[in-house]
C-alpha positions as CSV (number, residue, x, y, z in Angstrom):
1,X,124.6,118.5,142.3
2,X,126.1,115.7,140.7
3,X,124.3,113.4,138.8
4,X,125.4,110.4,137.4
5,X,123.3,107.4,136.1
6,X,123.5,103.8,137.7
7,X,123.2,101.3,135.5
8,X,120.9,98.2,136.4
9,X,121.9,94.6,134.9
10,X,118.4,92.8,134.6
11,X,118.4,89.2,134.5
12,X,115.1,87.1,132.2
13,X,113.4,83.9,132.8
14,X,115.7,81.9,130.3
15,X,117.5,78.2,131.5
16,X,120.8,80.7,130.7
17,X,119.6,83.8,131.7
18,X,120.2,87.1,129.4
19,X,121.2,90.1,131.0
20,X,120.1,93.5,129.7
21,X,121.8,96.4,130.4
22,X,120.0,99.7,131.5
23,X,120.9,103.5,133.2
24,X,118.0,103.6,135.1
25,X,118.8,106.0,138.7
26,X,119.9,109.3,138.8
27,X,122.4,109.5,141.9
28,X,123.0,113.1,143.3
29,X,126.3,113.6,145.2
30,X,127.1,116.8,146.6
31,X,130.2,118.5,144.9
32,X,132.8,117.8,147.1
33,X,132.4,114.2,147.6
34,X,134.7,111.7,145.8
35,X,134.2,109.7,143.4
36,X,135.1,105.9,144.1
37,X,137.9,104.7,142.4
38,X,137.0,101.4,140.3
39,X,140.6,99.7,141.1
40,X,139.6,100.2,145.0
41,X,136.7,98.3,147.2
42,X,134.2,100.2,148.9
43,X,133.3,99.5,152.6
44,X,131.0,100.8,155.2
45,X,129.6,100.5,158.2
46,X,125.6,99.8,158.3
47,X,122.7,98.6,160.0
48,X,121.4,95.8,158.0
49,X,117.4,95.5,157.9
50,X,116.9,92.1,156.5
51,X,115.2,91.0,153.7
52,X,111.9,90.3,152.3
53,X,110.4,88.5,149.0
54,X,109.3,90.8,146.4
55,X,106.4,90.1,144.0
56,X,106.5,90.9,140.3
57,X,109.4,91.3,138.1
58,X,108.8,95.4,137.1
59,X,111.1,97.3,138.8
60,X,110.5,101.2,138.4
61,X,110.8,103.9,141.2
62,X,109.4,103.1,144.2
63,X,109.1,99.7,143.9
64,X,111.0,99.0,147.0
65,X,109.0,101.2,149.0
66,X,106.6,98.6,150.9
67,X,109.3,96.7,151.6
68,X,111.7,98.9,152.7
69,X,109.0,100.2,155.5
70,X,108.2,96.7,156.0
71,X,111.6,96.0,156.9
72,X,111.8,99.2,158.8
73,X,108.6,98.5,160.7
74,X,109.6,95.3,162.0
75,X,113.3,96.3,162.9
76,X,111.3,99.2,165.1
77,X,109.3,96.5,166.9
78,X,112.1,94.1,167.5
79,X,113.5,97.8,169.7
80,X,117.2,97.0,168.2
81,X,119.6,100.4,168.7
82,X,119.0,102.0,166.1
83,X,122.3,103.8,166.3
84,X,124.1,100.7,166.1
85,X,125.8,99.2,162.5
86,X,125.4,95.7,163.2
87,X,127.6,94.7,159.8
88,X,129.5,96.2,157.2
89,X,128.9,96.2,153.2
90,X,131.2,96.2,150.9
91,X,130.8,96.8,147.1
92,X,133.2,95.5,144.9
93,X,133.5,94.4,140.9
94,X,131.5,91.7,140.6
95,X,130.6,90.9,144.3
96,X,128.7,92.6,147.1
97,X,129.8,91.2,150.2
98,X,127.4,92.0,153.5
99,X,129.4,91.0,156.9
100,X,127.7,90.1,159.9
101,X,129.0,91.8,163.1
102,X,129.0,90.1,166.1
103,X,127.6,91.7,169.6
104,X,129.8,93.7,170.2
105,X,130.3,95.2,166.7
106,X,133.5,94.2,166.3
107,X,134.4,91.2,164.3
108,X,132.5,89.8,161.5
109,X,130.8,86.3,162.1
110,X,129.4,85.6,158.9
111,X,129.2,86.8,155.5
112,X,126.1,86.9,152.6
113,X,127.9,87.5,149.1
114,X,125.6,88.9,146.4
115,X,127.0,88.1,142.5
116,X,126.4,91.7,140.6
117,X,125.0,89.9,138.0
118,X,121.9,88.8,139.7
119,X,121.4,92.3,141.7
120,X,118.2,93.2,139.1
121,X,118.2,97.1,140.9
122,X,119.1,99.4,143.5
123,X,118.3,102.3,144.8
124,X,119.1,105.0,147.9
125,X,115.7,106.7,147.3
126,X,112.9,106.0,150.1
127,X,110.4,108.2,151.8
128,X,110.5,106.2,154.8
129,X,114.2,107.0,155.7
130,X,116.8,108.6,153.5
131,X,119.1,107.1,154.8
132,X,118.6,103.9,153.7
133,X,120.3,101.8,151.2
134,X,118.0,98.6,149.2
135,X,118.6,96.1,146.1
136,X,116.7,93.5,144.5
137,X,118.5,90.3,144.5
138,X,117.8,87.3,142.4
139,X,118.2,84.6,144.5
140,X,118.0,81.1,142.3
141,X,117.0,77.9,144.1
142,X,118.4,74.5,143.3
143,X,115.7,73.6,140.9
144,X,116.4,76.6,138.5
145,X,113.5,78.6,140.0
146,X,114.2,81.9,141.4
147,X,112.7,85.1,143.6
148,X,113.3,88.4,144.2
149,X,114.7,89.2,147.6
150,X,114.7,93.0,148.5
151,X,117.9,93.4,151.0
152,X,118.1,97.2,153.0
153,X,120.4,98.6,154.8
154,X,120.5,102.2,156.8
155,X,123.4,104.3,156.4
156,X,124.8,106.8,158.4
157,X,123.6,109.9,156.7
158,X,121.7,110.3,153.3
159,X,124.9,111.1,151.8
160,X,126.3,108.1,152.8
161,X,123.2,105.9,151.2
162,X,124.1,108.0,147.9
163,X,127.9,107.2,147.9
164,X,127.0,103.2,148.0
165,X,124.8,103.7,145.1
166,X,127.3,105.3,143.2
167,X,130.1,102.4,144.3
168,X,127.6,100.1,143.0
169,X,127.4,101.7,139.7
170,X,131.2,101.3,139.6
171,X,131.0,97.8,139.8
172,X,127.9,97.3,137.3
173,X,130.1,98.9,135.2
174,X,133.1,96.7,135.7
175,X,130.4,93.7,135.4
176,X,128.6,94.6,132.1
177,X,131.9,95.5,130.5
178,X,133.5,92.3,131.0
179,X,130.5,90.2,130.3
180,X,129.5,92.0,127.5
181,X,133.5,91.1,126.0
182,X,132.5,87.3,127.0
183,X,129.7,87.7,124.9
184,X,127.2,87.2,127.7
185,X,125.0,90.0,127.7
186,X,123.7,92.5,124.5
187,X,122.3,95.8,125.1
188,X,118.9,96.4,125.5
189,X,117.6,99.0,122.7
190,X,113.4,97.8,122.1
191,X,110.7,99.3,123.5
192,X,109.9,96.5,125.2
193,X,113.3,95.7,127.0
194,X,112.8,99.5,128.2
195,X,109.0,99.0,129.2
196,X,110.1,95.8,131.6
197,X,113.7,97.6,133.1
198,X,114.6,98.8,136.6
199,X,114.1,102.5,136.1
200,X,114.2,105.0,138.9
201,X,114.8,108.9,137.4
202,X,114.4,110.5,140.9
């Protein structure tokens, strides 16, 4: 298998937030898949979950677990198809883009844009399903405050939750390198930086 790290852009409690860099997840792809090419978008069909508020700022393995299965719970109780995508994600430098489908799964209706910058980790490894896809997204309200929302989506296949962790890798990459050239973010390299990062090795 192929294994190739995803790197995680953290973002502090500062007025101007810092953002430390980190390789935190291990991402397996079988041999034969493709790697994403950085100058192209990534799209694909899923079945969004929803979101739910996390607690705490440490972000390690399984720290979307709970909500994950929370979000999986309640989407089995609501008795949605489950076979249906219901919107379509795309990953791209800078900007994840979720799009709403309407009834019919046709057209989108509406659109949720996520800056890279504030997504604090991701991951496509949960006992509950692996199928599904999750990131932690730090949502800032108007007064400065923030939380941290954990979005989830379910893929078609395990594989295909890997291949959008690995496109959002690509675009991490594309973030940090040009805001690390703006002289926006420095790398992290103290213990306690490392202690506090998004880390999943699985």
């Amino acid at each position: 298998m192929l294994k190739t790290k995803l790197n995680v852009l953290t973002l502090r409690k500062e007025p101007l937030p810092t953002v430390i860099f980190h390789e935190p997840e291990a991402i397996e792809l079988s041999p034969t898949a493709p790697l994403m090419n950085s100058q192209y978008n990534t799209e694909r069909k899923v079945r969004y979950l929803g979101k739910v508020v996390m607690q705490g700022t440490q972000f390690m393995s399984g720290c979307t677990e709970r909500s994950v299965v929370e979000l999986w719970e309640k989407e089995a109780m609501d008795q949605e198809d489950i076979s249906s995508a219901n919107a379509i994600l795309e990953i791209r430098p800078f900007q994840v883009r979720l799009h709403h489908l309407d009834s019919r799964r046709e057209a989108a209706v509406q659109m949720d844009a996520f800056q890279v910058s504030r997504i604090a980790y991701c991951t496509a490894d949960h006992h509950v399903s692996t199928n599904i896809f999750a990131w932690l997204y730090r949502e800032i309200n108007d007064d400065l405050s923030y939380q941290i929302d954990c979005h989830a989506v379910e893929c078609g296949s395990k594989l295909e939750a890997k291949k959008l962790a690995h496109a959002m890798m690509e675009a991490f990459k594309k973030t940090f390198t040009s805001m690390k050239n703006d002289g926006k973010i420095h790398h992290s390299s103290s213990s306690e930086e490392a202690e506090s990062a998004a880390s999943d090795d699985g």
